[in-house]
N, C-alpha and C positions, 0 to 999 in steps of 0.2 A: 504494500500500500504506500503512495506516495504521499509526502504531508506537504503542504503549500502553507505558506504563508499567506494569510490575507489582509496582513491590519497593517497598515504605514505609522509609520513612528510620527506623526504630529507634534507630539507634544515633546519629542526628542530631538528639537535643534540645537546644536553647541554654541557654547557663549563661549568667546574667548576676549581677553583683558585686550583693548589697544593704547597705544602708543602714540598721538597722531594720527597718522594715515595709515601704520604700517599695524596689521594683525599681527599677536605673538599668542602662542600658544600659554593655556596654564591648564595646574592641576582638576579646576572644575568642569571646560570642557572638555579635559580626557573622560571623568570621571561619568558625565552625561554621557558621553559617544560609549563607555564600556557599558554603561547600564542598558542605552539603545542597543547596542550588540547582544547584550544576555537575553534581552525582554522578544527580541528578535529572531532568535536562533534558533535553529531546527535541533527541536525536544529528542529526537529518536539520534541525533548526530550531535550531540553539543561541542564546543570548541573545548581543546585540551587546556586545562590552569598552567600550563608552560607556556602557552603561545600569549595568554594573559600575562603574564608574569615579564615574558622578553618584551611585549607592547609597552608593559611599564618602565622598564629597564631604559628602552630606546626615548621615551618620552623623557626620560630623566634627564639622559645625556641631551637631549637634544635643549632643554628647558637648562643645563649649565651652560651649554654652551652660547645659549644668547643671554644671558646673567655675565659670562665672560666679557662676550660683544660689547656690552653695554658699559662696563668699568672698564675696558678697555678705550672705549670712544671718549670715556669723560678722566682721564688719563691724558690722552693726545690734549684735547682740548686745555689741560690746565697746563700744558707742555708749550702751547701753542699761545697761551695769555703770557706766560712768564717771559715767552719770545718777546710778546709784544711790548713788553712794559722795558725790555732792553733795547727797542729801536727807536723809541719816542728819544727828540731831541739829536737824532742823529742823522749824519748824511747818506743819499741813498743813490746809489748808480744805477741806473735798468742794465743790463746784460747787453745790448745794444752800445751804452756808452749816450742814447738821445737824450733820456730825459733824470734829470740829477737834483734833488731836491732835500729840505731840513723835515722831516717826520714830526707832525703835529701832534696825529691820533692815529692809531690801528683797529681796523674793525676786524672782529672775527667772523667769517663767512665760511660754511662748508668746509671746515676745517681747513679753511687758509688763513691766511692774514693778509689785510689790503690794508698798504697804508695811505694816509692821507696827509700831500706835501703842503708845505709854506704857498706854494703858489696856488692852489687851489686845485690841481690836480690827484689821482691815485695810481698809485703801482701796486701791484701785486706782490707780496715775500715772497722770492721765489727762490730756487736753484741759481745759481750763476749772478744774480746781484751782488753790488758790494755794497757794505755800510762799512762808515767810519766816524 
C-alpha cells in the first residue's frame, strides 16, 4: 500500500533573523523546517536521527561560520578607522602623481577609505598612493 501525503505545511514557513537586506540563517528556522520535516514525513519510512543529527551539525558550522564573517568584517572596519585617523592632516599623492592634496576628513565606505582634500576634492586610500 502506498501512503501519500496530502496536507501542505501552511503553517510551517521558516522565519529567519535578517540583517538589512541580506537573510542569515538561525536556530528557530532550523528548528521550524525540522518540525515541518517530522510532521511531514512518510510514517511507514521515517528519516534516520543520524541524518537529523548531521543536519544539525552542518547548521552549526554553517551559523559559526557567518558569526566569524561578521567579527571578522567589524575587525577590518576598526582597522580601516585607525587608518583613517593617521591620514587626517596629511599629504596625499594619487598613484598617477595628478592630483596631491592636505586630508581634511576620511569617510568610510564599503570598506574603503575616501578621503577628502583641502581643495575640495576626494581620493580614494588606495594601493600605490603616497602620504607624507
Amino acid at each position: 500500500m502506498e501512503v501519500t501525503n496530502n496536507t501542505t505545511a501552511a503553517n510551517s514557513q521558516p522565519t529567519s533573523s535578517t540583517t538589512g537586506a541580506a537573510k542569515t540563517p538561525d536556530y528557530e528556522a532550523f528548528l521550524t523546517l525540522l518540525v515541518a520535516q517530522l510532521k511531514n514525513q512518510d510514517p511507514t519510512n521515517p528519516t534516520d536521527s543520524g541524518e537529523y543529527l548531521s543536519q544539525l551539525a552542518s547548521f552549526s558550522s554553517v551559523e559559526q561560520q557567518i558569526q566569524s564573517n561578521t567579527k571578522l568584517d567589524s575587525i577590518i572596519q576598526s582597522n580601516l578607522l585607525g587608518q583613517a585617523g593617521s591620514v587626517i592632516g596629511r599629504t596625499v599623492t594619487s598613484i598617477d602623481g595628478s592630483q596631491t592634496g592636505v586630508v581634511i576628513s576620511v569617510k568610510l565606505v564599503s570598506n574603503s577609505l575616501i578621503a577628502n582634500l583641502d581643495d575640495g576634492t576626494s581620493m580614494p586610500i588606495t594601493e600605490g598612493i603616497v602620504i607624507k
